[in-house]
Backbone as a ProteinNet text record, in pm:
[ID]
protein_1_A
[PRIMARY]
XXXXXXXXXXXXXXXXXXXXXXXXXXXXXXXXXXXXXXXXXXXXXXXXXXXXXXXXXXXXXXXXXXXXXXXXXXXXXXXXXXXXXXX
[TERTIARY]
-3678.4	-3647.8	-3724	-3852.8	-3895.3	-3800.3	-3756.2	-3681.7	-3578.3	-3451	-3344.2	-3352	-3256.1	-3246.6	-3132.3	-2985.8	-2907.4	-2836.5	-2795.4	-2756.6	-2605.1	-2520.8	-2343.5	-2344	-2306.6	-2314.5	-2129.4	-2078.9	-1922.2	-1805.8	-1708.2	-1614	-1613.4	-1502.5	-1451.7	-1302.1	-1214.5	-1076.5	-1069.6	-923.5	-830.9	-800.6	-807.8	-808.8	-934.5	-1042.2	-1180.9	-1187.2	-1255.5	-1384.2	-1511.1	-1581.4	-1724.6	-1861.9	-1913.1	-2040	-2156.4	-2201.4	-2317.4	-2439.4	-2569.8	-2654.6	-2743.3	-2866.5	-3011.3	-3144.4	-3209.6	-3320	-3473	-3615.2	-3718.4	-3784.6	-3801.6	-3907.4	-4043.7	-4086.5	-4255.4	-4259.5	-4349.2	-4440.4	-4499.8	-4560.5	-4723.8	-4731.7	-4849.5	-4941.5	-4849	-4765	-4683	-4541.4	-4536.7	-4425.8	-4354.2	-4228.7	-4172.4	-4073.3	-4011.4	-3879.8	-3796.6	-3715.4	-3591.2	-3446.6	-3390.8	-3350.5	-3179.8	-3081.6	-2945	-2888.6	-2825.4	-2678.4	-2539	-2453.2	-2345.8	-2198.3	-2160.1	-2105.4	-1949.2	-1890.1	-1708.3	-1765.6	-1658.3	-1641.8	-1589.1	-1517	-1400.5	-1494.3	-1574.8	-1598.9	-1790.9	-1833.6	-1962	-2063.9	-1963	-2047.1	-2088.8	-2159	-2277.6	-2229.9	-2183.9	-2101.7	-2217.4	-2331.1	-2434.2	-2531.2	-2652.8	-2787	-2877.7	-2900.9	-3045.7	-3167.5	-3243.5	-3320.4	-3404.4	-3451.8	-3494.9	-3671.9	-3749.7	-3859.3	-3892.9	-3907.8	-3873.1	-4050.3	-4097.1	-4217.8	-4181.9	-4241.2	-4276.6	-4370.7	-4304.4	-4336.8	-4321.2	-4428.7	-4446.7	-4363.7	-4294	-4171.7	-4269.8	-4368.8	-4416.1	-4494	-4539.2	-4610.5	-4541	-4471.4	-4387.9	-4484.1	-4581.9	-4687.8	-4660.7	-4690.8	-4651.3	-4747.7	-4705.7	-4889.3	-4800.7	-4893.2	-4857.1	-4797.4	-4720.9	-4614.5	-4714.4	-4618.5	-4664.7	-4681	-4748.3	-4737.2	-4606.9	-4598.4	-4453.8	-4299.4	-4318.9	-4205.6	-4234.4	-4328.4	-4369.9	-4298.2	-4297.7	-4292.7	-4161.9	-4074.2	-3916.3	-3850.8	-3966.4	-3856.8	-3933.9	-3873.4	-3902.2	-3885	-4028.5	-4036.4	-4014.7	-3858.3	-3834.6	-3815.8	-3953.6	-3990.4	-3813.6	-3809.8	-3710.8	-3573.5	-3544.6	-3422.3	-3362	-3231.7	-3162.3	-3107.2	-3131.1	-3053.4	-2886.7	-2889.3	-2692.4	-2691.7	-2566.2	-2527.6	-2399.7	-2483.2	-2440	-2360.3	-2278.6	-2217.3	-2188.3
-110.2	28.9	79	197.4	235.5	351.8	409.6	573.3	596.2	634.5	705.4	799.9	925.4	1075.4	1131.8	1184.4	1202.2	1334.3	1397.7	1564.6	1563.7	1587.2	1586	1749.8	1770.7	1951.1	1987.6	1906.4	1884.7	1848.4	1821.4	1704.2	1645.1	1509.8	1438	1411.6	1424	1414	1307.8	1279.8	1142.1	1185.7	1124	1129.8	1175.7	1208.6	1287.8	1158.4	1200.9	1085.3	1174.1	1076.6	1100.9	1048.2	1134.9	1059.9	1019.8	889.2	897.9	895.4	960.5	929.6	897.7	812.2	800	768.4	789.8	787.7	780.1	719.4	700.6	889.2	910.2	1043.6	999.8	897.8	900.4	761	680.4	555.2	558	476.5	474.3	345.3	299	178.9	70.9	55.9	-25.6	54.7	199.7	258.9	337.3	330.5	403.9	487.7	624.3	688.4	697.3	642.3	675.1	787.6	864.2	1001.4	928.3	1052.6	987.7	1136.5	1182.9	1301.7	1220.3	1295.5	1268.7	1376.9	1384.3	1506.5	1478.1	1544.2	1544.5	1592.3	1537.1	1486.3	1665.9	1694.1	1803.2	1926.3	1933.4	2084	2082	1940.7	1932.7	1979.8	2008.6	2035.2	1952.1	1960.8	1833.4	1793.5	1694.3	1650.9	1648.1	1535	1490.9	1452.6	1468	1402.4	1315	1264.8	1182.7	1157.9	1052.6	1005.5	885.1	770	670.9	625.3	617.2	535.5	414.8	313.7	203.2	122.8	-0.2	-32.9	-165	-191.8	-322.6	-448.4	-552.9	-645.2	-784.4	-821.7	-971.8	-1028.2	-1140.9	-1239.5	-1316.8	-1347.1	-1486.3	-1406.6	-1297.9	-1226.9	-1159.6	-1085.1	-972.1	-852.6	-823.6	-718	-695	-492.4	-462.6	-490.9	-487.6	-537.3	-391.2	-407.1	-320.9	-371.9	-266	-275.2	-345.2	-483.8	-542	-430.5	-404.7	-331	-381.8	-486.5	-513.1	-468	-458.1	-404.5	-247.2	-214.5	-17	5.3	-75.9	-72.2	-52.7	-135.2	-110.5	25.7	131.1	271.2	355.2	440.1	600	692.1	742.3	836.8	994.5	1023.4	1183.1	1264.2	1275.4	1370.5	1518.4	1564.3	1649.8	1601.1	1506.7	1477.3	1497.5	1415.1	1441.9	1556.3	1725.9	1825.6	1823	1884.6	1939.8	2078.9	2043.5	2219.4	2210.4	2269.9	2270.3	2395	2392	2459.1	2464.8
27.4	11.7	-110.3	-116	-207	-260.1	-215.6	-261.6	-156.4	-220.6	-125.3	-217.9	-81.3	-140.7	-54.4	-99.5	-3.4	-76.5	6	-59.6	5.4	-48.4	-32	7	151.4	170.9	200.2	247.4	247	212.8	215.4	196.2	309.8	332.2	450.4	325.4	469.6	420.5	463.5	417.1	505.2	639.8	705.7	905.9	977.5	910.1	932.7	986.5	1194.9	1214.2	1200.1	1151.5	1065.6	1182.6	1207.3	1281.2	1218.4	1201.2	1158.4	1226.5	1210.9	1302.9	1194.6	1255.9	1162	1268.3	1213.5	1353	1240.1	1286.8	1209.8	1245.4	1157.3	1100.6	1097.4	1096.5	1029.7	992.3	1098.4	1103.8	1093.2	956.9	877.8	885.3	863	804.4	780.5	657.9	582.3	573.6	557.8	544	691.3	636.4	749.5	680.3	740	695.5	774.1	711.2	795.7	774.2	866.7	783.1	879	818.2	795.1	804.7	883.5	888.2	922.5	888.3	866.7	914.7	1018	1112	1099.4	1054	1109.5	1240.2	1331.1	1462.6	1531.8	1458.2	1454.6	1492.8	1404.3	1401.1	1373.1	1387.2	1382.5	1250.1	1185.6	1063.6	978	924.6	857.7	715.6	721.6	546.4	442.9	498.9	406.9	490.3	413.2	491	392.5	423.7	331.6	421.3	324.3	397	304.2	329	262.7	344.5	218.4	278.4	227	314.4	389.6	354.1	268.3	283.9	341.2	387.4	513.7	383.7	356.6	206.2	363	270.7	322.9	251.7	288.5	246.9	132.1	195.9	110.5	-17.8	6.7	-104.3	-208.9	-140	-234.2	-227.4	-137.1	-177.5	-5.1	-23.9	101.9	225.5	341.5	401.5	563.2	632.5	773.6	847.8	930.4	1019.6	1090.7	1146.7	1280.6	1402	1522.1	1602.4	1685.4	1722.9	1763.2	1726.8	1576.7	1544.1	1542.9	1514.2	1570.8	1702.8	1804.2	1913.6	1960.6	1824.8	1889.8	1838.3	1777.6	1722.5	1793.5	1814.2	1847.8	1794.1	1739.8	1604.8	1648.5	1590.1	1596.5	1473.8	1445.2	1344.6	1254.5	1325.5	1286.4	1346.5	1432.1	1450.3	1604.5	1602.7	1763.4	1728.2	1811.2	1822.5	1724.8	1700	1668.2	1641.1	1653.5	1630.5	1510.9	1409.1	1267.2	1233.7	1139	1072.9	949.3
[MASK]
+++++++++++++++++++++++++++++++++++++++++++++++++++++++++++++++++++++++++++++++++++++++

């Protein structure tokens, strides 16, 4: 994990179910982002969002190297996100 960034837009009470979703934004070279909302169930409005980018480090090196294409292969990059309807 090079950088997280997460913005608190709500509360969540006691009995709140909370949805979380996260989905990849943007597959590069070595890096990837991955983004994060956060929905009461109730009324769909958006508690918090973030988002973290992600560098791809060789085990044996410690230095970042590129996404295998194989592992590219298992995400599906949605730039702005799955639809909601916010409040």
């Amino acid at each position: 994990m090079r950088s997280h960034w997460i913005e608190y837009l709500r509360p969540a009470f006691a009995g709140d179910t909370v949805t979380a979703m996260t989905w990849v934004a943007d597959l590069r070279r070595v890096q990837s982002q991955r983004h994060y909302r956060f929905l009461r169930q109730t009324d769909q409005s958006v508690l918090a969002q973030g988002k973290t980018e992600w560098v791809f480090v060789d085990a044996a090196t410690g230095r970042p190297r590129a996404i295998p294409q194989f592992i590219k292969a298992l995400f599906r990059v949605v730039p702005n996100g799955p639809a909601t309807r916010t409040k």
